[in-house]
N, C-alpha and C positions, 0 to 999 in steps of 0.2 A: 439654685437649690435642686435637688435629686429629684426626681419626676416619679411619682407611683400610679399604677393604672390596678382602679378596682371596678368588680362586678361586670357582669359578662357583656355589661354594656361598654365597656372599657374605657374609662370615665379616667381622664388623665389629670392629676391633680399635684401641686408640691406634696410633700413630703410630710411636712408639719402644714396644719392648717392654723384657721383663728377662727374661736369662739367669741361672739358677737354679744352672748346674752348678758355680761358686767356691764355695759355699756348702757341699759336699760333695764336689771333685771336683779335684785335679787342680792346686790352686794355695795355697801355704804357710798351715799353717793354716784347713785348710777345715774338719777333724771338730771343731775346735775352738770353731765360731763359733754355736753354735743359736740362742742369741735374739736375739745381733745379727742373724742373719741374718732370723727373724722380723720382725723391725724392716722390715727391707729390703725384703721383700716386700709390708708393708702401706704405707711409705714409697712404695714403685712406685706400688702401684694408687691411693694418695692424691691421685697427683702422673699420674692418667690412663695410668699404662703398664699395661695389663690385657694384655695377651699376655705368660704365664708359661709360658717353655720349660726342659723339664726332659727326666729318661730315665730309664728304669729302671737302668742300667749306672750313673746318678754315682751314687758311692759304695761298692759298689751298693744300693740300694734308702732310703738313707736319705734322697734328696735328694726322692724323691717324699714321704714321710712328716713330713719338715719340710712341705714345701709343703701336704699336707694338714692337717694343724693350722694351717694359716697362713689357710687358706682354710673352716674350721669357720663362721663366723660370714658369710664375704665371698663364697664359691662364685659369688652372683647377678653380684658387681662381676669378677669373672676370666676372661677364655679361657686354657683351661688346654690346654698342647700338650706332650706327651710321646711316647716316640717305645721302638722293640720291635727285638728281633734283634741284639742286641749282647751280650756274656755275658764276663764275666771269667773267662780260662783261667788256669794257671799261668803265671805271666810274661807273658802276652800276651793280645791279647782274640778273642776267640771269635764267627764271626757262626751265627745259628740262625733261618732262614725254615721252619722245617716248620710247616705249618698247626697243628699239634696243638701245638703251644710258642706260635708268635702266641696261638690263644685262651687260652690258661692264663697268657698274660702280663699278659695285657689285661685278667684279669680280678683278680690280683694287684698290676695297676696303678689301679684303677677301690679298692679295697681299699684301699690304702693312700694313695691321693691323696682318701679319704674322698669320693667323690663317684659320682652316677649316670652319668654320661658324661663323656666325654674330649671335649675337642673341637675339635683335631687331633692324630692318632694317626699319627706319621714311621716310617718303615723306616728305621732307623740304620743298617744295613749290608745288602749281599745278601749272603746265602747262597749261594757256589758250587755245593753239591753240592744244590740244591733250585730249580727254575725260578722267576724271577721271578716271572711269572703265578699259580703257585701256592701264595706266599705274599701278594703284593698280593688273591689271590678270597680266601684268608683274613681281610685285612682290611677288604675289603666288606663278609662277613658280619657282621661286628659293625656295622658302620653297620645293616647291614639290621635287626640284633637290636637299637637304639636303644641300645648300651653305646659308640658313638663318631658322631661327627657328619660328620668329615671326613676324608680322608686326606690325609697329607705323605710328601716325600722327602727324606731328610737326605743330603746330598752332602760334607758337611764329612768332610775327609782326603781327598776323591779328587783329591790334588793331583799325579800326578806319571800321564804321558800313557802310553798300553799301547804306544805305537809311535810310534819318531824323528818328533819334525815335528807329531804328532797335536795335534790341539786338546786343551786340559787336559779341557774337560767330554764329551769327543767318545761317550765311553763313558755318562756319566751319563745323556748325552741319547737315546743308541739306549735304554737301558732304558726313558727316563719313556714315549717313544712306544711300546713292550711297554707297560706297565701301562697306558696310554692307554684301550687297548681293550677290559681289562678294566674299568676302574671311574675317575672324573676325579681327577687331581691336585688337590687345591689349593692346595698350596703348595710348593716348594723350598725347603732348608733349603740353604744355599750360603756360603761366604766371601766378604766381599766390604768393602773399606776403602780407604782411600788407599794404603796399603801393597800392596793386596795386591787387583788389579783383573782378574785374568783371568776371574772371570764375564761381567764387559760385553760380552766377545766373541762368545760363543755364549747360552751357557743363561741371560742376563738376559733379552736377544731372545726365546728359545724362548718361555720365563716371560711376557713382555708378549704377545705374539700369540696365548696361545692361553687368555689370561685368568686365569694363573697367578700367584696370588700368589708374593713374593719375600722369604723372610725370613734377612735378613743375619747370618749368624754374626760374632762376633771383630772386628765393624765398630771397635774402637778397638786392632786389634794385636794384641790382649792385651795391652792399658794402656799401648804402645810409644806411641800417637799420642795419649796424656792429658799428656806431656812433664814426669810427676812420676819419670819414671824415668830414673837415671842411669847413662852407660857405668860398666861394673867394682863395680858394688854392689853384685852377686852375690844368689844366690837361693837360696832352703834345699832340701834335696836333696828334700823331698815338693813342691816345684811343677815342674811339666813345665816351666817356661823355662829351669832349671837345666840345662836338657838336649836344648836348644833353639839351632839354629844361629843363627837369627839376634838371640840373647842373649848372644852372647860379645860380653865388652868392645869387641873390634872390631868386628862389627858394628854396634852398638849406637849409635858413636861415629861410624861409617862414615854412617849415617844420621840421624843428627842434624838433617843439611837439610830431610828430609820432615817434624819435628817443626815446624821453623826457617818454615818457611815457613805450616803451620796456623796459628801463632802471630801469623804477619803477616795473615793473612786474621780471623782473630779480633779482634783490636785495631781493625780497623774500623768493629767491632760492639759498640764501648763495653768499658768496665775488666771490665765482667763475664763476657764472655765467653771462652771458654780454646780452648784448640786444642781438645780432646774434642769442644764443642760443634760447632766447625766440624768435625770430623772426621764428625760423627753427619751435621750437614747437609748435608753431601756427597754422602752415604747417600741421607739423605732425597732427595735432588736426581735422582736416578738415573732415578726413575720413581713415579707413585702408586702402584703395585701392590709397592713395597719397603717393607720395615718393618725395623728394624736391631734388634739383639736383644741388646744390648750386655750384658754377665753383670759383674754385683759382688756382694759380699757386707757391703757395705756402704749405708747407706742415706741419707748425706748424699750418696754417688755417683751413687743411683740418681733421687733427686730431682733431681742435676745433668744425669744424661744424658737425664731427662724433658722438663727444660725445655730442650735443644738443638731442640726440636721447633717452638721458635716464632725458631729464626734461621733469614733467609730471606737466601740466600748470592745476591749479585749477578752478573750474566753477567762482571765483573772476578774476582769470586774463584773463580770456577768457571774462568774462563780460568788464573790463578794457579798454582792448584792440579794444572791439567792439567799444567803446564807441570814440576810437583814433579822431581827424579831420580829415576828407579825405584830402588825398594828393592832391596839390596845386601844378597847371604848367600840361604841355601838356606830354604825355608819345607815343606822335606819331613820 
């Protein structure tokens, strides 16, 4: 697979990564799946996708523990990315930037992902009541104490803007240049799909100019742009689409076009390729400094979203594509 180097740390990683969190976290049947999911993860790295993003929060804690047994024997073959400050409350999630919880995470995470370092360590959420600065010096130190390599910023959920009119990432971006000055980004952790393209506006840009890597959350929907999913098939009450606007049958249905038309752009690229793929290269198309991070817990999936990495989409299907109708229904 194509090799991409992001953030100034130059952080060499495939191309397509895999998203770890289905496999414990959030979609029907996740506590259920251990060795398939195993599977999946050695399936990844077989098939060149060694950027494995995880968190302490999926599950919680069992979805880094899989992955460390997964990476027992293969640690040399993976970059391993997880990410701090996210905490399950009663009913709701909880964020926690106090220096003194970042280090005892890190180190509870470094424990249980079986391994010497991390090597990109995200801030899943800020902390209100704790200044940024003061949780991102916390996560230098650990770079400086060799228990982490790099730092990330996970932006996925800052979807809905602090004021009429505002750019969706307007807020995410005042922070990265805070943390700037204390210690480099090198990566963004962001949404970003045919569906779902409001990073291109601002914080793709920010991310390209200042050498930042780009790692695409949810690049296939949540499986809405793999077109195995049918309006009104309904979802079991432990997956989050169950309870997801833009999963009701009418949406669903509503957008079918944006499916309809991957489909046309795929088929140009021989019987084997599928919307997914084109969806992934789309991705890939955006910029070298993006790397899409697509999550299954499946591992004939993950060997398929590996190889989207060698479709190379034409200035027609990129025109196509642009051309799609914006996605219809609420993504908050």
């Amino acid at each position: 697979m194509e090799r991409r180097t992001i953030g100034a740390a130059a952080l060499e990683v495939g191309a397509v990564g895999l998203g770890c969190m289905p496999m414990s976290w959030a979609y029907t049947g996740s506590q259920r799946q251990g060795e398939r999911s195993l599977r999946t993860v050695h399936a990844a790295l077989d098939a060149g996708a060694t950027l494995l993003d995880t968190a302490d929060v999926y599950g919680p804690f069992t979805n880094e523990l899989l992955l460390g047994r997964a990476l027992r024997e293969r640690r040399g073959e993976a970059f391993v990315a997880t990410k701090v400050g996210l905490l399950v409350g009663e009913g709701h999630m909880v964020a926690n930037g106090r220096p003194g919880y970042v280090r005892r995470a890190c180190d509870a995470s470094l424990r249980r992902l079986q391994t010497e370092a991390i090597d990109l360590y995200q801030l899943h959420r800020t902390d209100p009541e704790v200044p940024v600065e003061e949780t991102w010096g916390a996560m230098a130190e650990l770079v400086a104490a060799g228990k982490v390599r790099a730092l990330g910023w996970s932006a996925v959920g800052a979807r809905a803007p602090r004021r009429p009119g505002a750019d969706l990432h307007e807020t995410t971006i005042r922070q990265l240049e805070r943390v700037q000055q204390v210690f480099p980004v090198s990566a963004v952790q962001a949404e970003l799909s045919v569906w779902s393209r409001e990073a291109l506006a601002r914080l793709l840009p920010w991310c390209e100019a200042r050498g930042v890597g780009f790692l695409a959350a949810m690049p296939l929907g949540s499986g809405f742009l793999t077109g195995t999913l049918t309006p009104g098939q309904g979802f079991e009450p432990d997956d989050a689409r169950a309870r997801h606007p833009r999963f009701t049958a009418e949406m669903m249905a509503a957008n079918q076009g944006v499916v309809a038309g991957l489909r046309r752009v795929a088929a140009r690229h021989g019987p084997g390729a599928t919307p997914a793929a084109a969806a992934l290269a789309w991705v890939l198309a955006q910029g070298r400094h993006v790397v899409p991070v697509p999550g299954t817990k499946r591992p004939e999936w993950a060997v398929a979203n590996a190889g989207a990495a060698d479709l190379r989409l034409t200035g027609r299907d990129l025109a196509e594509i642009a051309r799609l109708p914006p996605a219809l229904g609420s993504w908050d």
